[in-house]
KEDOLO-579401 format. One record per residue (C-alpha): x, y, z; residue in three letters. Coordinates in steps of 0.2 Angstrom, whole numbers, padded with zeros to 4 digits, always signed. Example, Ala and Ser with C-alpha at 12.3 -4.5 7.8 and 13.67 -1.06 7.14 Angstrom:
<sites>
+0062-0022+0039ala;+0068-0005+0036ser;
</sites>
This chain:
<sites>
+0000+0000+0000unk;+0014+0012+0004unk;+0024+0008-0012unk;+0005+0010-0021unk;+0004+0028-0015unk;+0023+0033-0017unk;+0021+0028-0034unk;+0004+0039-0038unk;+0012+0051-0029unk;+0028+0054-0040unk;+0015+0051-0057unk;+0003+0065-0050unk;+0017+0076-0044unk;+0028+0074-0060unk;+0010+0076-0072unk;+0011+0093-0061unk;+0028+0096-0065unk;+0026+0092-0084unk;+0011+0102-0085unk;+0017+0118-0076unk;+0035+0119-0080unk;+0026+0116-0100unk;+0040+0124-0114unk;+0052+0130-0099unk;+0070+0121-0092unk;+0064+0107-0078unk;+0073+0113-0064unk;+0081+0098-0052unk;+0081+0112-0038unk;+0062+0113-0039unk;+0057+0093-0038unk;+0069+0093-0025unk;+0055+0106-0017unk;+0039+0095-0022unk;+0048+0083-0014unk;+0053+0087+0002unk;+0036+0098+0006unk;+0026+0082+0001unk;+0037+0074+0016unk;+0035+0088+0026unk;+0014+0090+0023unk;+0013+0072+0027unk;+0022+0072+0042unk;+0013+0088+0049unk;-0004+0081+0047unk;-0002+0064+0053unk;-0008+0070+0069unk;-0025+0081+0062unk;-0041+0074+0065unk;-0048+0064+0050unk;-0061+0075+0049unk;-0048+0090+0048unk;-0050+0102+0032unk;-0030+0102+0026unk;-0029+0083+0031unk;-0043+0078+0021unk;-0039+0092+0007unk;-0019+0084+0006unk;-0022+0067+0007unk;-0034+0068-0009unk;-0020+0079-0017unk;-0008+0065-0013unk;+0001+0079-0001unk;+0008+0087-0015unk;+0010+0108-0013unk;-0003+0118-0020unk;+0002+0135-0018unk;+0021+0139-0013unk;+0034+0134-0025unk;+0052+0135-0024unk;+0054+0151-0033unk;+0038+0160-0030unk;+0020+0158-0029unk;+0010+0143-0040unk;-0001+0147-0053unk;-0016+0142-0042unk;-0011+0154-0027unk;-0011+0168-0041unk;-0026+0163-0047unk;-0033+0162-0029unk;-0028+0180-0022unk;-0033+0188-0040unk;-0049+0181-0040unk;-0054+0187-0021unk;-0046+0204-0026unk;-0056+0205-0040unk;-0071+0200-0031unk;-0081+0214-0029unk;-0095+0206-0014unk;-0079+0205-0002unk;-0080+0219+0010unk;-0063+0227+0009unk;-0067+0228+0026unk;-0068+0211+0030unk;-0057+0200+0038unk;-0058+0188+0025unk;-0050+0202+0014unk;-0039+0208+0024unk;-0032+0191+0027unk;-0031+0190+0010unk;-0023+0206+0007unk;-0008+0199+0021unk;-0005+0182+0016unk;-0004+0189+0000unk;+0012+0200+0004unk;+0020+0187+0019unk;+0019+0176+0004unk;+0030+0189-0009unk;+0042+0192+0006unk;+0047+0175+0009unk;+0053+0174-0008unk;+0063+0190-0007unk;+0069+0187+0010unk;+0080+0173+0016unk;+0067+0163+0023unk;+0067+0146+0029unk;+0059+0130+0020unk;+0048+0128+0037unk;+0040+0147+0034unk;+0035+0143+0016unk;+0026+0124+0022unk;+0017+0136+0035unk;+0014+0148+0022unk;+0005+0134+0012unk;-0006+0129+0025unk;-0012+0143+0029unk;-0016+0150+0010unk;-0025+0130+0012unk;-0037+0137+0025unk;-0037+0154+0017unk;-0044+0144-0001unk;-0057+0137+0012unk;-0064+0151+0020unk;-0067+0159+0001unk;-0076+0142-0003unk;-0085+0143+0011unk;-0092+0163+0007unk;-0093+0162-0012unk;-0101+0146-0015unk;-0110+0140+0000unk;-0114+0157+0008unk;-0118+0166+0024unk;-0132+0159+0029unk;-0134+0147+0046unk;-0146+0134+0040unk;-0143+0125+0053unk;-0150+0138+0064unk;-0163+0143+0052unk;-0170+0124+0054unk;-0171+0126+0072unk;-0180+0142+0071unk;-0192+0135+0058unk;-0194+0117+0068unk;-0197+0127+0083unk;-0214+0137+0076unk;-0223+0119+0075unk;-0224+0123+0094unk;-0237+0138+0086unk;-0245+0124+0076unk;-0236+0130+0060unk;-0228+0118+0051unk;-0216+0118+0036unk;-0200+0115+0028unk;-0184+0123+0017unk;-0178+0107+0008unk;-0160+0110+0006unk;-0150+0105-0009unk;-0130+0107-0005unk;-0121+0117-0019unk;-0111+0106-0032unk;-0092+0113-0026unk;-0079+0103-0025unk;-0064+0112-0019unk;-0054+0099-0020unk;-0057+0093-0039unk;-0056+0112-0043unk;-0035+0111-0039unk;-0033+0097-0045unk;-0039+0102-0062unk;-0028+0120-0061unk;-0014+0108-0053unk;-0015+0098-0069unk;-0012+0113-0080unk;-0030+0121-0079unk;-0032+0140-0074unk;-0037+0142-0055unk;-0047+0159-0060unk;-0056+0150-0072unk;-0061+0136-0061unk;-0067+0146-0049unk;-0077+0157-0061unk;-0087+0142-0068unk;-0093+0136-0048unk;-0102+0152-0048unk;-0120+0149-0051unk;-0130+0152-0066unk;-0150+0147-0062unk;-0161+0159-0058unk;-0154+0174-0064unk;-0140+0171-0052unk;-0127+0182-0061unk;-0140+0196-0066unk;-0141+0198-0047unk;-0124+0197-0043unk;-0125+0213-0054unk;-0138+0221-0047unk;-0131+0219-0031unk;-0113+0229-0037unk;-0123+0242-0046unk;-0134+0244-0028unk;-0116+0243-0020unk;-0109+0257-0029unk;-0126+0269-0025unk;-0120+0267-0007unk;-0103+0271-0011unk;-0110+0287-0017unk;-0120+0291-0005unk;-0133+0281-0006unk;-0152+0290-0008unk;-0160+0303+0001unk;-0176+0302+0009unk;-0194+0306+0003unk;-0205+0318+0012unk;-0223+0322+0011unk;-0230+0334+0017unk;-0246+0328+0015unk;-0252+0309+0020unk;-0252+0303+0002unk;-0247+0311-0015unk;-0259+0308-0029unk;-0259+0312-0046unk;-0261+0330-0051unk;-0256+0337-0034unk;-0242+0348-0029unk;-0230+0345-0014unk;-0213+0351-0009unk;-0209+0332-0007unk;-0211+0331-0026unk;-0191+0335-0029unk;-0185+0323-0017unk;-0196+0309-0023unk;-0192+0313-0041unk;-0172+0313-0035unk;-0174+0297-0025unk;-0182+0287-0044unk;-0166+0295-0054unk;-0154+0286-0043unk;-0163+0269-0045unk;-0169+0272-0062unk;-0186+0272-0061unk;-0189+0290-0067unk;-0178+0294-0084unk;-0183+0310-0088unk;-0199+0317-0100unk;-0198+0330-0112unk;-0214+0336-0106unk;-0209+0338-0089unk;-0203+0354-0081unk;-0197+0346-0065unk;-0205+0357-0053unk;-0217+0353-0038unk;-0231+0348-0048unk;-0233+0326-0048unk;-0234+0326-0067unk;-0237+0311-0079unk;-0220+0308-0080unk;-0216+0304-0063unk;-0233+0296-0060unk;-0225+0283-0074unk;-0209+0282-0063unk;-0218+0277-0047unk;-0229+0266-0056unk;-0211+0258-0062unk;-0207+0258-0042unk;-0222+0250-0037unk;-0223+0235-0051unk;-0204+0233-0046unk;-0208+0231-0029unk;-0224+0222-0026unk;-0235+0236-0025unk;-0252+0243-0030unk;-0247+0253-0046unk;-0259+0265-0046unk;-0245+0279-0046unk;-0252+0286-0027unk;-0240+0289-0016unk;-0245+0282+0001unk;-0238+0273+0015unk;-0232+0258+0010unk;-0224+0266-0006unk;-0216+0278+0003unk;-0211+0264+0014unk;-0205+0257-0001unk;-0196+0271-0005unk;-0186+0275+0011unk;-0180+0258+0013unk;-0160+0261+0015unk;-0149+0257+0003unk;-0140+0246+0015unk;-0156+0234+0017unk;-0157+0233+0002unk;-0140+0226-0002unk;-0143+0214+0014unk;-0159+0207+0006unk;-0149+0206-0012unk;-0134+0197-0002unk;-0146+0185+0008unk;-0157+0179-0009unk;-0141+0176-0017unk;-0135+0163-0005unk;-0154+0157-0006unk;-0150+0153-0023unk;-0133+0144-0020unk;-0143+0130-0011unk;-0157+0130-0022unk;-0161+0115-0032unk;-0148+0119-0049unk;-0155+0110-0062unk;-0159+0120-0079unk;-0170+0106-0089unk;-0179+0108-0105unk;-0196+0111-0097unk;-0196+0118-0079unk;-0210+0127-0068unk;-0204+0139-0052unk;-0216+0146-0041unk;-0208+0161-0031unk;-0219+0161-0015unk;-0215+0180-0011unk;-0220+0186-0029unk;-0233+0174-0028unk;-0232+0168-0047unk;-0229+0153-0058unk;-0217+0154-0071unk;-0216+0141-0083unk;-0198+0139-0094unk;-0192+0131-0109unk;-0175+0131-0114unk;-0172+0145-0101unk;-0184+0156-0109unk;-0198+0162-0101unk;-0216+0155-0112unk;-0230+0157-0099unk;-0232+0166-0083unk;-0248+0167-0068unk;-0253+0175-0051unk;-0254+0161-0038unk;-0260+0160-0021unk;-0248+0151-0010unk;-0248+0147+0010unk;-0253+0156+0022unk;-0240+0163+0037unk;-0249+0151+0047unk;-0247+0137+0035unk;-0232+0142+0025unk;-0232+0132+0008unk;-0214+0123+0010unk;-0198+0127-0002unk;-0194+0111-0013unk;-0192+0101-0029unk;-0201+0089-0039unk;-0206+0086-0054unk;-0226+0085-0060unk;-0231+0068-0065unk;-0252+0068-0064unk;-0264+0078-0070unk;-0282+0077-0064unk;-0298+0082-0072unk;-0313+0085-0060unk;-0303+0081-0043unk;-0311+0076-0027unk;-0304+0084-0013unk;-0299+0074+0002unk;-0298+0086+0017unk;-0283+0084+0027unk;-0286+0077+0045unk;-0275+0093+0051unk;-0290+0103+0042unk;-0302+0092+0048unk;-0299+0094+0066unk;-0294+0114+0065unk;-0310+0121+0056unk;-0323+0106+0051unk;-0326+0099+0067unk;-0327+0115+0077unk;-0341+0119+0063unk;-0348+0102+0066unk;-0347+0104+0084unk;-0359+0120+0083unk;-0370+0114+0070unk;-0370+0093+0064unk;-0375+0100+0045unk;-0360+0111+0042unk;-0355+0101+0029unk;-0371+0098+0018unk;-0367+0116+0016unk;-0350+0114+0008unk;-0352+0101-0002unk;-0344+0089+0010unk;-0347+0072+0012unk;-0341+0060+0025unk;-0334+0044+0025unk;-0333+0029+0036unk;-0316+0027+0031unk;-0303+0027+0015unk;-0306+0013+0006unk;-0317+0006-0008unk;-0331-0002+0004unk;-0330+0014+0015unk;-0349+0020+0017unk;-0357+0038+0018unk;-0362+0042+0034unk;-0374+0056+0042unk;-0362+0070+0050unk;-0374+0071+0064unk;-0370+0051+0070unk;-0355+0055+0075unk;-0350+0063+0093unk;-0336+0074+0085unk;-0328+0081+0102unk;-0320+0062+0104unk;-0309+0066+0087unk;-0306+0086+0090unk;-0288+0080+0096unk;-0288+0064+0094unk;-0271+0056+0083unk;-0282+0045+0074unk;-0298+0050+0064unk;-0307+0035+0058unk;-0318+0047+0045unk;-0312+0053+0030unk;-0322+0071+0022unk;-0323+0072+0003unk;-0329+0085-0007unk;-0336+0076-0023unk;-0332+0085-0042unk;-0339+0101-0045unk;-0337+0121-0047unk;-0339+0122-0029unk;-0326+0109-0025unk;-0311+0118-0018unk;-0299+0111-0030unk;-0311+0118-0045unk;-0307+0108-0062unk;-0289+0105-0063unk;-0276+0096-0050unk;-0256+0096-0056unk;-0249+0082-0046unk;-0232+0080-0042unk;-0230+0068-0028unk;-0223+0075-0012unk;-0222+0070+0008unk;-0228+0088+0010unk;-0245+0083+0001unk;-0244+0099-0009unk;-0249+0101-0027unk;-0256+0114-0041unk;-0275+0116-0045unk;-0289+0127-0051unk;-0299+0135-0035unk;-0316+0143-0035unk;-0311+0160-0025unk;-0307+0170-0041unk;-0308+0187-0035unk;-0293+0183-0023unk;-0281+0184-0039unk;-0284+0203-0037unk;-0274+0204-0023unk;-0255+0212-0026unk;-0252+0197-0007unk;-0259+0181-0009unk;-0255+0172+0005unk;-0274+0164+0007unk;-0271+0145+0006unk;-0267+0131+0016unk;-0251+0127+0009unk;-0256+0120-0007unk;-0253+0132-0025unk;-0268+0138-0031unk;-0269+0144-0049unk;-0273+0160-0060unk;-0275+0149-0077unk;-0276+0130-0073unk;-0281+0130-0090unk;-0270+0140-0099unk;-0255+0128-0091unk;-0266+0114-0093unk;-0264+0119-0114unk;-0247+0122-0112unk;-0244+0103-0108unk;-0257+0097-0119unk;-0245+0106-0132unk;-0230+0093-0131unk;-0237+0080-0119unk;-0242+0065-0129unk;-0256+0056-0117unk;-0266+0071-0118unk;-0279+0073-0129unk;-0284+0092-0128unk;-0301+0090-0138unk;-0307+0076-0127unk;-0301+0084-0109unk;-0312+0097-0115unk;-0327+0088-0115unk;-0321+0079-0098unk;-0322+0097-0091unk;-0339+0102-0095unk;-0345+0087-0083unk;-0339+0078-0067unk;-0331+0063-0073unk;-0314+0063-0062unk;-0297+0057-0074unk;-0281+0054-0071unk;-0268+0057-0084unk;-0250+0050-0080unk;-0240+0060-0090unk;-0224+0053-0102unk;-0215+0070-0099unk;-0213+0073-0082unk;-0209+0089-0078unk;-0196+0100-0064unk;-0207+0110-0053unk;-0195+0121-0040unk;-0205+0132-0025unk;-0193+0146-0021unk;-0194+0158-0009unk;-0184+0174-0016unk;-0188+0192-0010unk;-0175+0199-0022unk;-0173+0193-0041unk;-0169+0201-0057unk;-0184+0196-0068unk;-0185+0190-0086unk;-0184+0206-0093unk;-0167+0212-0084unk;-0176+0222-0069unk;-0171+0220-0050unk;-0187+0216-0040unk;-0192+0217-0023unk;-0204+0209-0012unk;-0209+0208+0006unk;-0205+0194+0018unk;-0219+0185+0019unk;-0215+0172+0028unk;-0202+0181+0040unk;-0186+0169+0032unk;-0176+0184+0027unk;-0179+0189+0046unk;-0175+0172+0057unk;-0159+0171+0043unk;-0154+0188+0045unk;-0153+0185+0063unk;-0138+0173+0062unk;-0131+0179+0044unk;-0113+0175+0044unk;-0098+0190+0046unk;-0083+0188+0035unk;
</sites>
């Protein structure tokens, strides 16, 4: 075994040589070097904890260096402190910069000052740790999940119930200095970890371009002198609120306009741009919660932009052909292909009280003219009660109850039954259905993608709610603007569908089931900030309180 690893040891460490020392004289006085610091690494980490970062890192690098070579710096360590110069997110402020910043020159000094082979093998562990600490920041983030579970498990004490389904980012830090050791470019490699689903990149600008307002001052605040500003009105507030939409680039500028203090058409336009942008009414009145809006600080801003970034780092990555996200904060559904953006829809999702949980799956069933089990947490919270004060509550929603789940299970009269025995009771023997029909909460169409969450797409009867700019109204399921506008757009490559006869299926009460051949990605989010499909930076509040309970244990660089 020994003789097994000496001998990948000098193949790997020579493929390095080859590779680096490429068109250049193979100096004897620098495999000397990778040879005793292999001996010296070795020896130094016999002692670590397996678990240990550098004796984990080594040993799968065969102890070979990474960073210090004889005569000067590696092409990797280059690569490493020119990329977290160049990264702008660093805080210049920051240890993790500073210490950049130092290692770097300690590093240049030992090869200009008579240093001791000892000082460049701790020099090399320590740029190791350093590569590590960036990982961790650029790849995986700030935020404390660990925490953040523990927060969210703690509110089932409240009776609400939900889950962030975590998928850990594809980074291998390892593999990535293998590859620049092996003649790759270390800038490169750390350049194609960076993510790239869900507008990741167009973010990462927004957050730079938000940066550089604070650098310049940031924005002033708007004042009214009046409770609200609508249209046609004049106020002395006018100029800062016109001022405050230049710097974000919501107000460009009309020809029309003289600029003084009446609130013309033009800027109307500019706050209607504010208010789409940020999950508001856009109706161009100034009230409250736009100038609420308004006055948010820069500085929050960029904290919101940071968190959602990191959001996405352990979001579910995958970019397939056909894909469907549902951002619960924007409270829509957008369906993709290729990338491209081809249908979009108002949702309603959880309520804060019963939160529609963040995960991925993939839609497999689509149901015509559902029946709609109620759930026994439903059952016991809000059906029983009403049973409790009148035994007919049911016949009035269209509910029927059930001796059990099965095929022999028989329809029984409500009033049978003493309720108050199954109020808290872990076992309900009776199940409540409510048959196919426009009344039946579920409406026409159910999009199935099975989950232990029990949570799925589907029509709904409560219409008007789609009016709402918030539409946290549901019990944690994903109610639909236009079931039958995405129930068209699979009919349009799905092969089991026939769009003619589903039709017909529709106008009646038959309930189908259709397994579809295609199965297609649908990915719950929860982003507050995002840059949409047409390029603009979005905002939207914190529904659930996330950006809240992650704030509170957001990691410091």
């Amino acid at each position: 075994m020994q003789q097994s690893w000496k001998q990948a040891r000098l193949w790997l460490g020579t493929a390095v040589m080859i590779l680096s020392l490429h068109m250049t004289p193979l100096y004897a006085g620098q495999m000397a070097f990778e040879e005793h610091a292999t001996d010296v690494i070795f020896n130094s980490l016999k002692t670590q904890p397996s678990k240990s970062f550098l004796k984990r890192f080594y040993k799968e690098l065969l102890f070979l260096p990474v960073w210090m070579q004889e005569k000067g710096l590696s092409s990797p360590a280059k690569g490493l402190f020119g990329t977290m110069q160049e990264d702008f997110t660093l805080d210049p402020e920051s240890k993790l910069y500073r210490d950049a910043r130092l290692l770097y020159e300690e590093a240049q000094n030992l090869y200009l000052s008579q240093s001791t082979f000892l000082q460049k093998m701790e020099m090399e562990f320590k740029i190791s740790l350093l590569y590590k600490a960036y990982i961790d920041y650029a790849y995986f983030g700030s935020i404390n999940w660990g925490a953040f579970q523990a927060r969210i498990s703690n509110l089932k004490v409240n009776g609400v119930s939900t889950e962030w389904v975590l998928h850990r980012p594809d980074v291998d830090p390892v593999k990535m200095v293998e590859r620049a050791l092996l003649g790759g470019d270390m800038k490169k490699e750390l350049q194609a970890a960076v993510p790239t689903a869900y507008h990741y990149r167009a973010l990462q600008k927004a957050l730079k371009h938000y940066m550089d307002i604070e650098a310049d001052g940031g924005w002033q605040r708007v004042v009214l002198h009046r409770r609200k500003l609508d249209p046609g009105s004049h106020d002395e507030g006018v100029y800062s609120l016109r001022e405050r939409l230049k710097v974000t680039g919501d107000y460009t500028g009309c020809s029309e306009s003289v600029e003084g203090e009446l609130y013309d058409g033009c800027l109307q336009e500019a706050v209607r741009h504010f208010q789409k942008r940020n999950g508001l009414k856009p109706d161009g009145v100034v009230g409250p919660a736009t100038l609420r809006a308004l006055n948010t600080p820069v500085s929050e801003r960029i904290a919101t932009i940071r968190l959602n970034l990191d959001r996405i780092k352990w979001l579910n990555p995958r970019q397939p052909h056909r894909h469907i996200i549902i951002n619960i904060p924007f409270f829509t559904l957008y369906f993709e292909e290729n990338g491209k953006l081809i249908q979009s829809m108002k949702v309603i999702t959880g309520k804060p009280n019963h939160p529609t949980p963040i995960f991925s799956d993939e839609v497999e069933i689509i149901v015509l003219n559902p029946y709609w089990n109620v759930p026994k947490s439903i059952v016991q919270k809000e059906m029983i009660p009403k049973l409790l004060r009148n035994p007919y509550a049911m016949r009035k929603e269209g509910i029927d109850v059930y001796t059990g789940w099965g095929r022999d299970a028989r329809k029984i009269d409500p009033a049978s039954v003493n309720w108050a025995a199954y109020r808290y009771s872990k076992h309900l023997p009776y199940r409540f259905a409510q048959p196919p029909g426009y009344r039946n909460a579920l409406g026409k169409i159910k999009f199935l993608f099975p989950n232990r969450f029990s949570v799925y797409m589907h029509d709904t009867p409560t219409k008007p709610l789609f009016k709402r700019e918030k539409r946290a109204f549901s019990h944690g399921c994903v109610r639909l603007e236009k079931p039958r506008e995405l129930f068209r757009t699979f009919a349009a490559f799905e092969e089991n569908i026939d769009l003619a006869k589903s039709e017909q299926i529709l106008q009646g009460k038959k309930n189908v089931h259709m397994r579809l051949s295609k199965k297609v990605p649908v990915d719950i989010v929860y982003l507050t900030a995002w840059v949409d499909y047409d390029g603009k930076l979005q905002f939207r509040d914190d529904v659930y309180h996330y950006d809240r309970m992650q704030l509170q244990s957001y990691k410091r660089w």
